[in-house]
N, C-alpha and C positions, 0 to 999 in steps of 0.2 A: 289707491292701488300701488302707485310709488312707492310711498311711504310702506304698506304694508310689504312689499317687497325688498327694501333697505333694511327693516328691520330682519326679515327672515336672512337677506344675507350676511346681515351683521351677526345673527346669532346662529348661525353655522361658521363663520370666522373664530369666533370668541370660542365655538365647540371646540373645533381643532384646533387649534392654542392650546385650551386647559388639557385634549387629551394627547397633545404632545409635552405638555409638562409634567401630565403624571407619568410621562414613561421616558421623564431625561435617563439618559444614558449615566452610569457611574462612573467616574473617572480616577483612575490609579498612577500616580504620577513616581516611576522609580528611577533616580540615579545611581548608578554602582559604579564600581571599576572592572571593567572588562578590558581596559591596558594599563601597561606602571606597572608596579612592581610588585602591585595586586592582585594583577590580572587572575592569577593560580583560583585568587579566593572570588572574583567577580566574573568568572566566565560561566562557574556552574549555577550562578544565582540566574545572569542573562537567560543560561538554559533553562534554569526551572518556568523561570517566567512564559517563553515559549510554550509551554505545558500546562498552562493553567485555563480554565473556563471561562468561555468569554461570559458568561450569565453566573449571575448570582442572584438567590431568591427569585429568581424567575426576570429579573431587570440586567441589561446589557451592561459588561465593562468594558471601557477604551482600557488596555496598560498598554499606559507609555513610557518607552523605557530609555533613558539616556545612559549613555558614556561618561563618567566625570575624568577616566583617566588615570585613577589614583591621586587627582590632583585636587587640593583641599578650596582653593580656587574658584575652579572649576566647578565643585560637587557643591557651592551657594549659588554659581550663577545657575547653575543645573535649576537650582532647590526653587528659585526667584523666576526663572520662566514658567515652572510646570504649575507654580502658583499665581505667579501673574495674569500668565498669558493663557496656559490651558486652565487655568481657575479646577484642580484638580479637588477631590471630595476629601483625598487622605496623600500624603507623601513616602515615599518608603524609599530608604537610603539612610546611610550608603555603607558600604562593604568597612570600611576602614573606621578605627575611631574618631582619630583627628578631622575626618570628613563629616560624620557624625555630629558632632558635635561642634565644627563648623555652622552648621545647618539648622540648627536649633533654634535662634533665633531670625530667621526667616521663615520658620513653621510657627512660631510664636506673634510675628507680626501679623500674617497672613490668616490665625486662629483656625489652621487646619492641621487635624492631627499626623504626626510621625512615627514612624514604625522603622528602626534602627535594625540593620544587620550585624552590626558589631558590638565588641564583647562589654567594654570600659564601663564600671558599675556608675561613672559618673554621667552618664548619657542618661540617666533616669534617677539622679540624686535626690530623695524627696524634699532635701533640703533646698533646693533649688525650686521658686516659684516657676519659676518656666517650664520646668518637667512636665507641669498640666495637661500639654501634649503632645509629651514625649511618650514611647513604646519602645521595647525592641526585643527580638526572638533569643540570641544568643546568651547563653550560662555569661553568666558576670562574671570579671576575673575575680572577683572577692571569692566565688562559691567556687573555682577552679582550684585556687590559689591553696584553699583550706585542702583540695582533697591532694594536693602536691605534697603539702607540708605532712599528710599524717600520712603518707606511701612513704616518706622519708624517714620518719621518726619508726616506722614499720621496719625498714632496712637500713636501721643502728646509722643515720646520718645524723653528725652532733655541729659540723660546721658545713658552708654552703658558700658558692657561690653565684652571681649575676652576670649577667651580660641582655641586653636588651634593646629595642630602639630608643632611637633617641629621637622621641615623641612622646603623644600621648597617650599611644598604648604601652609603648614600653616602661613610662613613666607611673601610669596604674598598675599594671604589672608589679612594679619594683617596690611599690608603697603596702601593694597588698599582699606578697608573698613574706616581708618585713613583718606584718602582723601576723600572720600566720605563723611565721617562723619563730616569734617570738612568743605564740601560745604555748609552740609545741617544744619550746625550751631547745632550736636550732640557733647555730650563732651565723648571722650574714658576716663572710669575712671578706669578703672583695665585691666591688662592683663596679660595673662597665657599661659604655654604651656605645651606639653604631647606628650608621643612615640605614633605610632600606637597601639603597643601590650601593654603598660598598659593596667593593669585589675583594676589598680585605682586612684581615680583623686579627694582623699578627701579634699588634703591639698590646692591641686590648687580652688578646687570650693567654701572652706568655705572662702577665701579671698576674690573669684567673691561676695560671697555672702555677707561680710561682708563691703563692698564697695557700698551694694544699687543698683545699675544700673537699671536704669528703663528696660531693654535689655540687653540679653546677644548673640553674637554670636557663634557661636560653628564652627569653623575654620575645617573643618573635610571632609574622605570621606569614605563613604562604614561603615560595622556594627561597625567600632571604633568609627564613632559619637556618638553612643547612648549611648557609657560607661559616659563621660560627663551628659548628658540629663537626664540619672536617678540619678544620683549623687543628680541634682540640684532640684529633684523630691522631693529624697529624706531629704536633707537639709532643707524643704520647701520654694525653691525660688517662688514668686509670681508673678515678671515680666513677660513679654514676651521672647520667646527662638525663636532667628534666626538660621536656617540651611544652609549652601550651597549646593548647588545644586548637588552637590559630595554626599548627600545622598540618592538620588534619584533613591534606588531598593525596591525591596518589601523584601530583609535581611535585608534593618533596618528599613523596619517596622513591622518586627516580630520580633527582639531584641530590639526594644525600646519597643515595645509594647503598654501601654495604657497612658506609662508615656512621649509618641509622641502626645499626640492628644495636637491640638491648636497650634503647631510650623511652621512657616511660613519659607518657604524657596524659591527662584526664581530658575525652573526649564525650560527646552526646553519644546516646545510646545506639542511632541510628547505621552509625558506624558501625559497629557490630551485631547488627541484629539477630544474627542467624545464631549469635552465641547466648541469647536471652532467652531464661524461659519463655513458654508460650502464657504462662500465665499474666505474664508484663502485659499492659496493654499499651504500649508504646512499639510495640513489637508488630502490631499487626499494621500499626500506621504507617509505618516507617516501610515496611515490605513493600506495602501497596505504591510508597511514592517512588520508592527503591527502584522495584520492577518496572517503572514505565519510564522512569529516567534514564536508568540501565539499557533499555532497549531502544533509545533513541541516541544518546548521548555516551554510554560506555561509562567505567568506573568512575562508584560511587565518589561524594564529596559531604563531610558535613554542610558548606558552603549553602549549597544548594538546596540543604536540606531548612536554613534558619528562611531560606527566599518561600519555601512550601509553605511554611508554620505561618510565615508572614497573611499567605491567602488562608488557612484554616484562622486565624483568628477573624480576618475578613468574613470570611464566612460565615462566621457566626456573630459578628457584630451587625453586621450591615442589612440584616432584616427585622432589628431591633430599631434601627435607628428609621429605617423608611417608614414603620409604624406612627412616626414623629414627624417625618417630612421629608419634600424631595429633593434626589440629587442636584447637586450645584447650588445649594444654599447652605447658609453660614447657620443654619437650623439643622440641616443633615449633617454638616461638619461636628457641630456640638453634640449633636444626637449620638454617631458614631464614636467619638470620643469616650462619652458615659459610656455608651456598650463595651468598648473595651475597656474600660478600666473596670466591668464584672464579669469578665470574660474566664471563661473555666472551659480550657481543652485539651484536648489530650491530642501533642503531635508528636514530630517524629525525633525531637529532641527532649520530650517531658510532659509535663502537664502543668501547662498554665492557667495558673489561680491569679487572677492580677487584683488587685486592690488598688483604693485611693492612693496607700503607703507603698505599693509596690508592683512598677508598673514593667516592671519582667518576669514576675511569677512563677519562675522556677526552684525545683528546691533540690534534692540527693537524688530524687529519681531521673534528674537530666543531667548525670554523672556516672562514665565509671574511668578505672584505669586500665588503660592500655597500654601494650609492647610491643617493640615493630622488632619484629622476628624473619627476615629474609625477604622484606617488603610487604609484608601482611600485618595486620592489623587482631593482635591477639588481648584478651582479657587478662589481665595482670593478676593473676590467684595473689 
């Protein structure tokens, strides 16, 4: 009778065990910068995250969300706890490149896959073995870079100049807009560079200016672009001012202010939705994340739109991979990893096709050009 009765309650222990394993929780471990000098570009990701379902496929997610600060630092110890210590399924960070790609090789030790908020096409170089798994939402500066250089050659610009950070983004930036410029037979005549937090950029701008360039581009993201822009306001440059797409909040364009109007920069679609045919079907995605973002949080951000994309690929990965196995194992980590890497979806920046060879999947339709016309955000005819 003992015996009969040990084993009955051994096999109600062992029940509830296995049917608390098959219903671990998934765990989403995000660092960004939501302070520094980032913050413009890391507060509306924080937000989106806010906004996202706690269930997917029908099984619970923890996201947890850290601060790294802007600080590059910080966004590995970030990267090194959520994996350590919360043993997370998938990593997602962080807002900046340099952090980014910081971070790469703690998601590589760890063999749980990453998903990059930031632009730098080398955060998913296929030439790199460790990209394996690496991801990440935002248009690559390579595929920005081309649509800068042919708005250029469009408006008779035959020389050009740079100004950018002095990092890694400004660094990719500077290499990729060079190839570009040099498909489209532009000559690079000057070039410069600058921390985030300068608060000044005289010496660098009176050389841009003193160099001509029919064009300058402004290598930048979040409201440290505008310190350049009024610089060259101020000096009175008279060419045309290129932005990247990293300026793309409504904080720099209420720090640039009036001395933004007429700067052309290549932005994700989502930014202008309302200017898209209806026939786009990026239009309708973007609306829908638009309108609930908008009415909790107030105006729009690309930013927050690359944090949305992040959970639509989740989405649609992560009931592929439970097919395989369950969360908190290095079996659902690899599993999810393959799902995204054949991941085909349409969000509010484009539609990602990702492949073995390319594990950002965007192509022309997660681009166009835009004009910032009295602090609005107009399509470049």
């Amino acid at each position: 009778m003992f015996q009969r009765k040990l084993v009955t309650a051994l096999a109600a222990v062992l029940s509830i065990a296995f049917a608390g394993a098959s219903q671990a929780d998934i765990t989403v471990g995000v660092t960004l910068s939501a302070t520094g000098p980032a913050a413009s570009l890391g507060i509306p990701e924080r937000n989106t995250f806010e906004l996202l379902p706690t269930t997917i496929a029908g099984e619970k997610v923890n996201w947890i969300v850290l601060d790294d600060a802007s600080d590059t630092t910080k966004a590995v110890q970030n990267a090194k706890k959520l994996i350590g210590e919360n043993r997370v399924d998938v990593l997602v960070g962080s807002t900046t490149t340099p952090n980014s790609l910081a971070m790469i090789d703690a998601a590589v030790e760890g063999e749980t896959p990453m998903i990059s908020m930031a632009a730098s096409a080398r955060i998913v170089d296929p030439a790199n073995a460790k990209t394996r798994w690496i991801f990440k939402t935002p248009q690559s500066d390579a595929l920005m870079a081309d649509a800068i250089a042919i708005s250029m050659k469009a408006n008779g610009v035959q020389t050009m100049g740079y100004i950018g950070f002095a990092d890694a983004y400004g660094d990719g930036w500077l290499a990729e807009i060079k190839r570009s410029a040099q498909v489209t037979g532009i000559k690079v005549v000057a070039e410069e560079k600058y921390n985030r937090n300068d608060s000044s950029v005289t010496g660098q701008v009176l050389k841009l200016v003193a160099a001509k360039p029919d064009a300058i581009l402004i290598g930048a993201a979040g409201t440290p672009g505008a310190t350049p822009q009024k610089e060259l306001v101020a000096r009175g440059y008279k060419g045309k001012v290129y932005q990247t797409h990293g300026v793309a909040n409504p904080d720099f364009l209420r720090v640039v202010g009036a001395d933004g109007n007429g700067t052309l920069l290549p932005a994700g679609p989502m930014l202008v939705y309302e200017q898209l045919p209806d026939s786009n079907p990026i239009k309708k995605v973007a609306a829908e994340y638009i309108t609930a973002y908008e009415k909790k949080f107030g105006a729009r951000t690309t930013f927050g739109g690359h944090a949305y994309d992040t959970y639509l690929l989740l989405r649609g990965a992560i009931p592929e991979a439970l097919k395989v196995a369950k969360p908190g194992t290095k079996e659902f980590r690899v599993a999810l990893r393959d799902a995204l890497e054949k991941a085909n979806v349409v969000a509010t920046h484009g539609v990602f096709v990702m492949t073995p060879h390319d594990h950002n999947g965007l192509d022309n339709r997660a681009r166009v050009m835009v004009r910032i016309d009295n602090g609005k955000w107009i399509i470049a005819k």
